[in-house]
C-alpha positions as CSV (number, residue, x, y, z in Angstrom):
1,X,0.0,0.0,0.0
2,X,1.5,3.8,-1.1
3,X,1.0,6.8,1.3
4,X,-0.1,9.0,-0.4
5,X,-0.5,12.4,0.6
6,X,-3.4,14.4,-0.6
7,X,-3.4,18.6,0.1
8,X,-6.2,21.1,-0.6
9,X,-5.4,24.4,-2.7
10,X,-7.4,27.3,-2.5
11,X,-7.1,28.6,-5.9
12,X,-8.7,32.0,-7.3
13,X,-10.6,31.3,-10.7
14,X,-9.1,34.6,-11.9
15,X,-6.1,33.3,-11.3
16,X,-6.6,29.8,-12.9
17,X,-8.7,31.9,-16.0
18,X,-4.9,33.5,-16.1
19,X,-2.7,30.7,-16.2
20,X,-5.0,28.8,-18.5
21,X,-5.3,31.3,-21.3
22,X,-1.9,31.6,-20.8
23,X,-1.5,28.3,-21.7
24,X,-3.3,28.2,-24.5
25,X,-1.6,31.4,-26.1
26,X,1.5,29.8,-25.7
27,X,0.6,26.9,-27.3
28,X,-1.0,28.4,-30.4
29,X,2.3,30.5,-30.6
30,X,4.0,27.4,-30.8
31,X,1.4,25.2,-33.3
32,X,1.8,28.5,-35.2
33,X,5.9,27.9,-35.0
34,X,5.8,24.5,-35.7
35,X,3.8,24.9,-39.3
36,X,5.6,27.6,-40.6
37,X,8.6,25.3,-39.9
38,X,7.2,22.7,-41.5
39,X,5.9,24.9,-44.3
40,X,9.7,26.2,-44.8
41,X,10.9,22.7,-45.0
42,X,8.5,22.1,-47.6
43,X,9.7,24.9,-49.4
44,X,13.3,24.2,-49.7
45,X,12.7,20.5,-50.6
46,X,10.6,21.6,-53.6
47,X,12.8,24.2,-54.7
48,X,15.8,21.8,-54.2
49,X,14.5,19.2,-56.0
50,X,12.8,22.2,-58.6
51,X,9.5,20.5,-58.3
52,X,7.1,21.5,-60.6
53,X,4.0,23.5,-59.5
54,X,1.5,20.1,-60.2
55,X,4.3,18.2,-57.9
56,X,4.0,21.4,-54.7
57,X,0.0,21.3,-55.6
58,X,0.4,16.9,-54.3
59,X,3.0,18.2,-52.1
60,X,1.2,20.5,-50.2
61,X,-2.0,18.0,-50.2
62,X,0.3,15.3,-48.4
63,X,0.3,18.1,-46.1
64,X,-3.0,19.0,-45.4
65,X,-4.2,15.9,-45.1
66,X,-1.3,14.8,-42.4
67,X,-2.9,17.6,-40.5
68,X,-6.0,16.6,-40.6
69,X,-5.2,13.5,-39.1
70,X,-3.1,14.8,-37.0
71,X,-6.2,16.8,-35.6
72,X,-8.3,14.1,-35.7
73,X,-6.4,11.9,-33.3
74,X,-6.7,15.0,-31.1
75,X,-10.1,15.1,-30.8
């Protein structure tokens, strides 16, 4: 058998409204990051590989639906 200790926090909802929304602004900054990371990268590997625009178009497509999934195992 664990001890486990248990302790009650008083915790103002103003200050829990704070720290969540805080959260989530910093993780849209970093979603927002990550794409335009990924975006770059697809950038320079069609541009290195001089893809033509029907290859980006299926490229990009790839893309979208990766996110999507992505999303959808989120939810």
């Amino acid at each position: 058998m664990r001890n486990i200790e248990t302790r009650k926090y008083q915790a103002d909802a103003d200050a829990l409204n704070s720290l969540l929304s805080k959260a989530k602004s910093e993780q849209r900054r970093d979603d927002a990051l990550a794409v335009s990371i990924r975006i770059a990268a697809l950038a320079i590997h069609a541009r290195k590989n001089e893809m033509s625009a029907t290859e980006i178009i299926e490229l990009l497509d790839k893309e979208a639906s990766r996110f999507e999934t992505q999303a959808q195992e989120l939810h």
